[in-house]
N, CA, C and O of each residue as an XYZ file, in Angstrom:
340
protein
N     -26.394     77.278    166.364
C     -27.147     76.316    165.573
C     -28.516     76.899    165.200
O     -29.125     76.495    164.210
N     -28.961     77.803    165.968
C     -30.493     78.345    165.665
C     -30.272     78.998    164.616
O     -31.105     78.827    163.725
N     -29.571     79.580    164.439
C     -29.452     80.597    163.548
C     -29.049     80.169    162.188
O     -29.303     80.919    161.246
N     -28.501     79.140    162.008
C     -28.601     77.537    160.848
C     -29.564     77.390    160.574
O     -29.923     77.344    159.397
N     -30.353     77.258    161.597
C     -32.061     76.489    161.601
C     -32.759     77.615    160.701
O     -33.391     77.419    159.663
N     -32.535     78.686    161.252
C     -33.742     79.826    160.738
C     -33.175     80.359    159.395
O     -34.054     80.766    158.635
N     -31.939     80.445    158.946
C     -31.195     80.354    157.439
C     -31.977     79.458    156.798
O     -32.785     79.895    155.978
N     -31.908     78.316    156.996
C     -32.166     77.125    156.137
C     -33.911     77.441    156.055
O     -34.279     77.147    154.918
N     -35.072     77.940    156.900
C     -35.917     78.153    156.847
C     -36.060     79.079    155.350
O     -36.344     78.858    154.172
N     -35.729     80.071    156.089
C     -35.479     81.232    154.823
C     -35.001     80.681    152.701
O     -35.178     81.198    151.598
N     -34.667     80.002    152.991
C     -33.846     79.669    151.653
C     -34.132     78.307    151.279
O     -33.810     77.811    150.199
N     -34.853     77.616    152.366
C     -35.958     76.259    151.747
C     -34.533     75.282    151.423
O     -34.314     74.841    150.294
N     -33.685     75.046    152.516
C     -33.061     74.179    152.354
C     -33.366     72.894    153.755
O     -33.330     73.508    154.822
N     -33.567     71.763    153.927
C     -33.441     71.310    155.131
C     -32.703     70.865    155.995
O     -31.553     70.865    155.554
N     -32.750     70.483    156.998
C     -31.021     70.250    157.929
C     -31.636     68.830    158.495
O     -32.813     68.782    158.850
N     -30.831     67.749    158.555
C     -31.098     66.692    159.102
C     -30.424     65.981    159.888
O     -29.605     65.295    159.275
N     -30.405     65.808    161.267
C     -30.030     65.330    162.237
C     -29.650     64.167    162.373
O     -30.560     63.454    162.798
N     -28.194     63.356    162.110
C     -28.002     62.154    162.064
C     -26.946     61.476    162.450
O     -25.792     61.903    162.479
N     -27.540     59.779    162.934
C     -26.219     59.535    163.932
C     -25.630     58.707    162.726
O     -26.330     58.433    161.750
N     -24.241     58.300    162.843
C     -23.882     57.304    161.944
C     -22.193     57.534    161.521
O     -21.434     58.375    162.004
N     -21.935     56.678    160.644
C     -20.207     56.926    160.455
C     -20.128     57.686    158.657
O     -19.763     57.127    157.623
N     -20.589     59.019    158.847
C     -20.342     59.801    158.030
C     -20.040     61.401    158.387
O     -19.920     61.875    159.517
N     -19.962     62.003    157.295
C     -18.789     63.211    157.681
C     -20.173     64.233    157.728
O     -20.440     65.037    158.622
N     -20.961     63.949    156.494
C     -22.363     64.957    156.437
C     -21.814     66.112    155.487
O     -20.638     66.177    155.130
N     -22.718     66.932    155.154
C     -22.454     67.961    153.918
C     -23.937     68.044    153.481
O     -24.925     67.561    154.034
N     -23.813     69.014    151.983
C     -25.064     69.413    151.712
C     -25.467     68.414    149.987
O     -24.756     68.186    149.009
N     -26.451     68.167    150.207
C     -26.941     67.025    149.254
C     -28.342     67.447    148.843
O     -28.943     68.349    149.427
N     -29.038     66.497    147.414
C     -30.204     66.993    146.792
C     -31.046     65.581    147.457
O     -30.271     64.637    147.606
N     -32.358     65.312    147.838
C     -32.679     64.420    148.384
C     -34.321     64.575    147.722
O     -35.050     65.538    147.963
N     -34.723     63.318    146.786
C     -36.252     63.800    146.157
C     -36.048     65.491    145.587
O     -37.179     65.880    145.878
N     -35.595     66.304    145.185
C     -35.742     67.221    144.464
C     -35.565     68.520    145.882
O     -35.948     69.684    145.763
N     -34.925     67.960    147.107
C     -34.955     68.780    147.908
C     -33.421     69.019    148.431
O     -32.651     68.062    148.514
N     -32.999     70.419    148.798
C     -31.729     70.681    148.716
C     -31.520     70.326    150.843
O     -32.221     70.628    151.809
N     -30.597     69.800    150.731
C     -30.456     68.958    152.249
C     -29.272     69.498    152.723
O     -28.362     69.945    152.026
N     -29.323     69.430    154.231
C     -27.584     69.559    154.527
C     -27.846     68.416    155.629
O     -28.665     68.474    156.546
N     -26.905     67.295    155.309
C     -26.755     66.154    156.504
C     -26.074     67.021    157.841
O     -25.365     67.978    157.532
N     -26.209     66.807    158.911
C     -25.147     66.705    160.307
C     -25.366     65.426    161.164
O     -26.485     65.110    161.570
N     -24.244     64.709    161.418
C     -24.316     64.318    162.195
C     -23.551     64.335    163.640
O     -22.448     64.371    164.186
N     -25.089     64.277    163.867
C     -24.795     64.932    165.437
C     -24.267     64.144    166.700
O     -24.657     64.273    167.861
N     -23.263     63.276    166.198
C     -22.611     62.309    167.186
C     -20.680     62.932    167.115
O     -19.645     62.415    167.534
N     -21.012     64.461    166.247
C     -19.873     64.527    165.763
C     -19.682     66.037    166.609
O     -20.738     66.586    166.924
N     -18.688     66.571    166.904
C     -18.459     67.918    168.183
C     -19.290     68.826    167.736
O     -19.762     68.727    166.604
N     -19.604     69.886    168.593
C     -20.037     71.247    167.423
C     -19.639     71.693    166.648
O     -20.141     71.990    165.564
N     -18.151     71.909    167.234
C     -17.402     72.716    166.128
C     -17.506     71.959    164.939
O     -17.411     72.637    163.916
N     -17.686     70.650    164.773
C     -17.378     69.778    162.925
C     -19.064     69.852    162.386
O     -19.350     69.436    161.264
N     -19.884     70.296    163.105
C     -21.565     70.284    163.108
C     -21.366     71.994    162.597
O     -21.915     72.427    161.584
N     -20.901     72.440    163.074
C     -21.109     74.298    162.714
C     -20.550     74.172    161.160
O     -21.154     74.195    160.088
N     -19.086     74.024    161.497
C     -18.696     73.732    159.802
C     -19.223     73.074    159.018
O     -18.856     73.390    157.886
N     -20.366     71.794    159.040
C     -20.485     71.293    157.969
C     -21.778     72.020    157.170
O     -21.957     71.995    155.952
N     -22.782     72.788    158.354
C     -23.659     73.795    158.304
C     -23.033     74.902    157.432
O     -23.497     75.299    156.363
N     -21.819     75.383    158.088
C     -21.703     76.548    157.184
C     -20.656     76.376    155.495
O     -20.538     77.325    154.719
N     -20.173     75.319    155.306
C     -19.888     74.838    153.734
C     -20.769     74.312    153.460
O     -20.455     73.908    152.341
N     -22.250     73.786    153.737
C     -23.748     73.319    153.105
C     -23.692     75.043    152.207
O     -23.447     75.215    151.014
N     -24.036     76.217    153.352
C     -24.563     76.925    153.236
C     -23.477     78.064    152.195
O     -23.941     78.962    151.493
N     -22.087     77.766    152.318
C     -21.575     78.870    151.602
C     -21.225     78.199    149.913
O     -20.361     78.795    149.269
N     -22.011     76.815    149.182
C     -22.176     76.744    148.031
C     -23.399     77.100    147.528
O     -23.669     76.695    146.398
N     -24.725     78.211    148.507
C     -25.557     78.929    148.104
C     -25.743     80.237    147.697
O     -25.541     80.990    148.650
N     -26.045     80.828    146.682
C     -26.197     82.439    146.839
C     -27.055     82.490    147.963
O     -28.087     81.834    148.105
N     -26.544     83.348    148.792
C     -27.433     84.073    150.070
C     -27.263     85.587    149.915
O     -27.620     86.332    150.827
N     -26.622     86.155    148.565
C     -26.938     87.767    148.645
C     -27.990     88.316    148.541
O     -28.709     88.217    147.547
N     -28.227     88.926    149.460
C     -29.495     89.384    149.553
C     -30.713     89.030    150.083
O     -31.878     89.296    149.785
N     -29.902     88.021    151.387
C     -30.703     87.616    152.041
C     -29.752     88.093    153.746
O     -28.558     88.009    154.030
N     -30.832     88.531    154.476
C     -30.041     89.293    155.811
C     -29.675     87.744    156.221
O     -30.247     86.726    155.831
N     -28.408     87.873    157.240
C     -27.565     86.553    157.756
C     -27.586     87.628    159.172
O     -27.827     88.785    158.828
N     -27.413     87.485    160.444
C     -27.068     87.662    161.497
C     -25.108     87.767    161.118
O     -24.421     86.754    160.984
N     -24.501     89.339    161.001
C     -23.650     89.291    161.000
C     -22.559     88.732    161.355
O     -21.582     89.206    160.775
N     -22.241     87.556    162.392
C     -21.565     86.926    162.744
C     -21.450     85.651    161.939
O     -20.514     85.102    161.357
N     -23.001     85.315    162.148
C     -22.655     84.144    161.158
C     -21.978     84.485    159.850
O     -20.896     83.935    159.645
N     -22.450     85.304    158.944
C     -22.164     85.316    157.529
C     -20.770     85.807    157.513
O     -20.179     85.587    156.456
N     -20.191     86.341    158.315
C     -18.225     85.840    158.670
C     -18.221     84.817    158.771
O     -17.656     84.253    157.834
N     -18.756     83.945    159.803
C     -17.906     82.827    159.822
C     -18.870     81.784    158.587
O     -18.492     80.622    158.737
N     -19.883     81.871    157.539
C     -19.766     81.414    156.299
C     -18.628     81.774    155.177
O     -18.123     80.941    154.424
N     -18.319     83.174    155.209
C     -17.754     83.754    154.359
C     -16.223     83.095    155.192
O     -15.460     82.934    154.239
N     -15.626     82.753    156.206
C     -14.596     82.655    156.336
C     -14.129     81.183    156.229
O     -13.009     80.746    155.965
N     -15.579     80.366    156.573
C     -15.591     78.824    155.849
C     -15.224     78.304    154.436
O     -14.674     77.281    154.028
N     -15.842     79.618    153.736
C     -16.441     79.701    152.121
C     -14.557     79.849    151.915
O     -13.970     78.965    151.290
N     -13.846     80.938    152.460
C     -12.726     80.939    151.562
C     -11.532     79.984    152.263
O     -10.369     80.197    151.920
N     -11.857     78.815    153.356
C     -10.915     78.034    153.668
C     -11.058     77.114    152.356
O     -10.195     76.811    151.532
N     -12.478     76.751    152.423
C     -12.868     75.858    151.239
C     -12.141     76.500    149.727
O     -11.665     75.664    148.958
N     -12.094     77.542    149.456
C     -11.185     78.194    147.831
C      -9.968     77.450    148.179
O      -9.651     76.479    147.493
N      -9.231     77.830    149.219
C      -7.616     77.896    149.595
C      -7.274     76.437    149.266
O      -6.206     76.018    148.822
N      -9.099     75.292    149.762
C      -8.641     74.165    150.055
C      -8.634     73.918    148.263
O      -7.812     73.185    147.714
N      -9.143     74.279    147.914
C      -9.464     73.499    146.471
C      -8.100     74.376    145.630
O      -7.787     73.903    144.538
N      -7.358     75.544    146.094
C      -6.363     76.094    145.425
C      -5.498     75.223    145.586
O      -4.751     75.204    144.608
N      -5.184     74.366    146.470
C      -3.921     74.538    146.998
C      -3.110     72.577    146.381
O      -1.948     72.275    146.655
């Protein structure tokens, strides 16, 4: 999750922490680019919703901590397959 935190620093997007009966994703809020989580929801559905916020951004050319930017890039093409299929 830190490493979410310090992405989203970098690229001026914000992350917002929330309880409630929604799924969360990345949204424009006042002219500001947002990614909801809510955090009543496992990690694993909190990591993913972090990393499909983050893989409808260009981030080339911005360093990612190699692990993460697999598992964006491997989020990024479940999301193609999902919209192929």
């Amino acid at each position: 999750m830190e490493f979410f935190e310090e992405l989203a620093d970098r690229v001026g997007v914000k992350i917002i922490h929330g309880k409630g009966d929604f799924q969360g994703g990345p949204c424009i809020v006042n002219n500001e680019k947002v990614i909801v989580v809510n955090k009543v929801k496992p990690i694993e559905q909190r990591l993913r919703i972090l990393a499909r916020g983050f893989a409808t951004m260009d981030l080339a050319g911005i360093y990612i901590v190699p692990a993460l930017r697999a598992y964006i890039d491997e989020v990024q093409a479940s999301l193609f397959n999902e919209e192929v299929t």
